[in-house]
N, C-alpha and C positions, 0 to 999 in steps of 0.2 A: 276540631280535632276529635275522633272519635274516642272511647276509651279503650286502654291498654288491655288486652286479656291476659289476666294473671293465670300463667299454666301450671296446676297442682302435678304432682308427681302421681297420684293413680286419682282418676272418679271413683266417685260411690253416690250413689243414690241415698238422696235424705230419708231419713227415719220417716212417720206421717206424722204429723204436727196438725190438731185440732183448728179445724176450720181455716187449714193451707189449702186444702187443694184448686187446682185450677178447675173453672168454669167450664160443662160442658154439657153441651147437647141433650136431651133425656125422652124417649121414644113413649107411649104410652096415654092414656087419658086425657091428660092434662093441655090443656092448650097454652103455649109460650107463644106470643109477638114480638118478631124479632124490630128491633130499631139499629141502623145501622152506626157502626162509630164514628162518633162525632169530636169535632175540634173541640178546642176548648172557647170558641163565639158559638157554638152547633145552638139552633132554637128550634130543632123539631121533637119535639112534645113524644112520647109514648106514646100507642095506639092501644084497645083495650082489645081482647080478643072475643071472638065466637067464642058462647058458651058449649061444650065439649062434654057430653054426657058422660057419667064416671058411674062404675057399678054400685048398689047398694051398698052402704056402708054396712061391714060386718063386725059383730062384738064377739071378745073374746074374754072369756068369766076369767077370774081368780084359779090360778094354779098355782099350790104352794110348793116350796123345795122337796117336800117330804111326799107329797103325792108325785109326784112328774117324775119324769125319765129324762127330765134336763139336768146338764151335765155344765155345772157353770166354771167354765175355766177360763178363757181367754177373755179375758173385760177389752171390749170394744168403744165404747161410750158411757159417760157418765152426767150428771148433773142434780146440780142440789136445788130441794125447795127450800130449807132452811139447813141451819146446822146439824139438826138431827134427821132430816127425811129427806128422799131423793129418790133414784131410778139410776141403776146401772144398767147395761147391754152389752150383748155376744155374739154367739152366731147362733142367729134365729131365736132369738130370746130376749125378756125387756124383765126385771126384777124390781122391787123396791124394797128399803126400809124406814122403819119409824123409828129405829133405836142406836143413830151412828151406825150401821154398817153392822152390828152384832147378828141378827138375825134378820133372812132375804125371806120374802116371796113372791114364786115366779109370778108373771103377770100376762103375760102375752108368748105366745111361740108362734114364730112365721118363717119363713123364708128369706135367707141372704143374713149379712153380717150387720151386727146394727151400728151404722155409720156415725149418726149424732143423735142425741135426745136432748131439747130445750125445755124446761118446767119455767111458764108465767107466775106461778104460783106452785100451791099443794094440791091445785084439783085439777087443772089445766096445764098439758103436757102435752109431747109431740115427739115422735122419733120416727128417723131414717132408715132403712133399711136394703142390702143390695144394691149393686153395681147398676140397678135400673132407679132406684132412688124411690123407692114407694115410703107414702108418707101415714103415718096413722097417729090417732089423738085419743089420748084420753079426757073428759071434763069431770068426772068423778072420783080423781086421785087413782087410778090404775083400775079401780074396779072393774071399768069392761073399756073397751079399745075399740077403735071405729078406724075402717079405710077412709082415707080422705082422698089421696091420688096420687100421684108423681111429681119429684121435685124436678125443676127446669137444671138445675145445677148439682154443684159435689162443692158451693160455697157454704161458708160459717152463717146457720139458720139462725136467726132470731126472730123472736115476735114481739111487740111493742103492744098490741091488744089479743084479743082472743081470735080476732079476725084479719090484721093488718100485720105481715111479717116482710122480712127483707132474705135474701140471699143471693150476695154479690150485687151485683145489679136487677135481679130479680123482684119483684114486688109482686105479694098477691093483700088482698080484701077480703077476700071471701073466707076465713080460714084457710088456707091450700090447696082451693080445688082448682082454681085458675091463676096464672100468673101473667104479668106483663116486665118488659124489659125495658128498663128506665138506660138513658144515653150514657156512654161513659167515654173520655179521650180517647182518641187514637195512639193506637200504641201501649194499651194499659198493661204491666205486671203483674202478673198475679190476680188476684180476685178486689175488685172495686170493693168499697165497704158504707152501704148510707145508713145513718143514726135513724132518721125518718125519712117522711115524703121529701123532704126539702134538702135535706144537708148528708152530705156522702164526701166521702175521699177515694186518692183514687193515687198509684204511684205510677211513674212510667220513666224511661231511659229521654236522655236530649242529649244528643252528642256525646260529650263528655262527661254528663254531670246527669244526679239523678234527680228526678223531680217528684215532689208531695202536689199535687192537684184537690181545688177545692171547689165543690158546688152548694150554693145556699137557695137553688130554683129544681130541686128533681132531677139533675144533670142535662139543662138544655143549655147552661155554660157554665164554663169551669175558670178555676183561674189559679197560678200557680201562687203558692205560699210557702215553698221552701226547697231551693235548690245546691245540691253542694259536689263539689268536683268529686270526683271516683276513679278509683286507679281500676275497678272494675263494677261492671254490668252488672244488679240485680237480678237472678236466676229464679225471683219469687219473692211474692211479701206480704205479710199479713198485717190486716187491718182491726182496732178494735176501739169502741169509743163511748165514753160515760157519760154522754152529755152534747149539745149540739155545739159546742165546739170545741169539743173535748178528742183527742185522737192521740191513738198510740201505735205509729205505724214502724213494723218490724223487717225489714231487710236483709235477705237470703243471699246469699253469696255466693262462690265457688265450695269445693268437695276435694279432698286428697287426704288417702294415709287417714281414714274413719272418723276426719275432721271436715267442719263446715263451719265459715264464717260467717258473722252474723252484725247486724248493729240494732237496735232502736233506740226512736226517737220520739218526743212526747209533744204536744203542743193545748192549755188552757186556754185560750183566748181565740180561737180560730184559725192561727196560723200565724199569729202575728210575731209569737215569741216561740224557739224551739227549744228544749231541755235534750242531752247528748246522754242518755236513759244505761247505755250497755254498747261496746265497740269491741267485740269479738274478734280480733283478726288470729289466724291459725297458721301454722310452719306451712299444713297441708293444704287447707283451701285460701291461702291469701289473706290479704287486705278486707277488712270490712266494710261493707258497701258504705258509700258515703263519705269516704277516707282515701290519702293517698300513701302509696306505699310507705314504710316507714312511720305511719302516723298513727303512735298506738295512746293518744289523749283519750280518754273515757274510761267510767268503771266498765269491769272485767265479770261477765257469771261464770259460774262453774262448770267446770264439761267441756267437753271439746266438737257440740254440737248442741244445736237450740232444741229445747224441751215446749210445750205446750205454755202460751203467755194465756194471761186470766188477770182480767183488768175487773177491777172490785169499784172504782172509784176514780175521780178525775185525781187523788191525790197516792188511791192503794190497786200496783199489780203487783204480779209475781211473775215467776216464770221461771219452768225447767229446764235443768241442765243433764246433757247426756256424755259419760264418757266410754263409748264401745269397750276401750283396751282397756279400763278399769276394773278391780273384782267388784265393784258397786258401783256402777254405772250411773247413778241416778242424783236427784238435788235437787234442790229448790231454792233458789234467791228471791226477793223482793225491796220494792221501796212501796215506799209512805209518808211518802213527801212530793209526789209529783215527781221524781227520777233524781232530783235534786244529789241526794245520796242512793247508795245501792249497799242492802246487805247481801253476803253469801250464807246459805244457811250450812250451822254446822255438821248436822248430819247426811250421813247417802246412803242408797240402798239399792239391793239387788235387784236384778230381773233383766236381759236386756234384748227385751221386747220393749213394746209401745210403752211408754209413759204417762199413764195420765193425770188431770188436776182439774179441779172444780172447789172452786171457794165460795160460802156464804156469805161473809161480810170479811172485815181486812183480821179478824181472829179466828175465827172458825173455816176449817176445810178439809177437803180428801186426797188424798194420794193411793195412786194406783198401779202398781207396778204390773209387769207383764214380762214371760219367757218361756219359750219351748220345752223347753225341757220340767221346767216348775212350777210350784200352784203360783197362781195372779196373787197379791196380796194388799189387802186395804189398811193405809193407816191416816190418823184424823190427828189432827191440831186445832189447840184452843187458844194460844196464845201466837196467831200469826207464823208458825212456819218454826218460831225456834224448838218449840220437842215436837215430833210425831211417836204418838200409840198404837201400837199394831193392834186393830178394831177386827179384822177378818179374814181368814185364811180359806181361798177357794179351792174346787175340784183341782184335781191336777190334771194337765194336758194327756190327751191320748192320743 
């Protein structure tokens, strides 16, 4: 029986949520190997590609707020090395600070919007930039910034060494300059998500019911580890995970009326045991994936739309909440307990552009609001999410 499609009374297109987007094609330097999709028995291995000449890496020195003609208004990306130091991004621009967000300087100006920035550390750094995905790094904490080449995808970048990163199914070794495409089910939603070389998850649609897929070989097989009836289809789902078998897979749903339902679900042990993390169903976008109509069992976040998840630990995430038709749009929930409970936080805030969050450990973090008409604004928390302090007040939009 296949599943029922729940009809919202108007679509809307989702907000962009950190390291959602779907996997795609990327023209440029860099050489991808494609492997095609495979079962979950598939045992054909990745192939490695030609190496693919990429231009001279170029460095770009220190430019500070107060020298430059940058104009830092719209925060694009963000990520912390610790509690107090980090790298924001914009369009055409990468920033850092050492002092919580009090005082920025600029670091880098290029070309395109900067899509993500991932920091291994305080010296070793990496961000995205433009709809073609050029990739560039820092190893000196921002001092100078080197080309490295094009991402294969628009999946959530991680890097595991200073050489060995994952996005989506993509794998490169080298630093960034080449990648290969490790196998993932037939059928998959949304963007695959592997922890390393070995262990990935991966969501996809079965008839009526939605399926969590697991590989502990590279993805030359998969096997499922959690299926549950759905009154509707997965539209998208993000993947994120502390640990090798550790995963926190998050469930997009339908859209109506500036609403969009959502669920996540957690799993310690590999798949063996599931935690019911957050079951978002909405008047406008339906049932929450993973659930059937009328099935409104699980805690509840705030918003009437999924904000930016940021998993800290196999025990501490969080995760924002957006309410369009609200005067303060914004929110942050988390647990710290493995999903077990869910708090709602009690504060929200304006802006209702992009949302962003990036946490140090399960007390320290940033919050990033964003809006057309108004300056972006930064505020930090030290004690997990319950106060935030307004840390920075940016350019305003032009």
């Amino acid at each position: 029986m296949m599943i029922k499609k729940y009809m919202p009374i108007a679509a809307i297109t989702l907000f962009a949520l950190t390291g959602c987007q779907s996997s795609g094609g990327a023209s440029g330097a860099v050489a991808v190997t494609e492997s095609p999709t495979l079962s979950a028995t598939a045992s054909a291995a990745p192939t490695a590609p030609a190496p693919t000449p990429t231009a001279a890496p170029t460095t770009v020195p220190n430019k500070s707020t107060s020298s430059s003609n940058v104009s830092m208004s719209t925060i694009t990306a963000v990520r912390l090395a610790d509690a107090k130091s980090g790298w924001i991004g914009g369009k055409g621009w990468i920033a850092h600070t050492n002092d919580g967000g009090t005082q920025w300087q600029v670091q880098y100006q290029g070309a395109g919007d900067a899509k993500q920035i991932f920091a291994l550390n305080g010296q070793d750094a990496w961000a995205v930039f433009g709809e073609e995905g050029k990739l560039v790094n820092t190893k000196d904490g921002g001092q100078h910034w080197a080309s490295v080449g094009q991402m294969p995808n628009a999946a959530f970048l991680h890097f595991v060494t200073k050489q060995e990163a994952f996005s989506g199914n993509a794998h490169t070794v080298d630093g960034g300059v080449k990648w290969t495409k490790m196998p993932v089910p037939e059928g998959t939603v949304g963007d695959a998500y592997f922890h390393d070389a070995k262990n990935g998850w991966a969501v996809k649609q079965v008839k009526d019911a939605i399926e969590v897929d697991r590989t502990q070989d590279g993805g030359k097989t998969w096997k499922a580890v959690l299926s549950r009836k759905s009154a509707v289809a997965p539209t998208g789902a993000v993947i994120r995970s502390a640990g090798a078998d550790d995963a926190w897979v998050e469930l997009i749903g339908e859209s109506g009326m500036t609403q969009t339902s959502y669920s996540l679900f957690h799993t310690k042990d590999g798949g063996k045991n599931w935690q019911t993390v957050l079951a978002n169903s909405t008047a406008g976008g339906g049932p929450a994936p993973g659930f059937q109509a009328g099935d409104n069992t699980g805690p509840k976040n705030t918003g009437t739309k999924p904000g930016p998840l940021y998993v800290v630990s196999p025990d501490v995430a969080f995760m924002g909440g957006q309410c369009p038709s609200c005067d303060k749009p914004n929110s942050v929930g988390w647990t710290k307990d493995g999903g077990k409970t869910w708090v709602n936080g009690q504060e929200s805030f304006t802006g209702y552009g992009e949302l962003l969050l990036a946490m140090a450990d399960a007390n320290h973090g940033w919050l990033l609001t964003n809006d057309t008409a108004q300056p972006s604004v930064m505020y930090t928390t030290t004690n997990g999410g319950v106060k935030w302090q307004k840390a920075h007040t940016f350019d305003a939009p032009k």
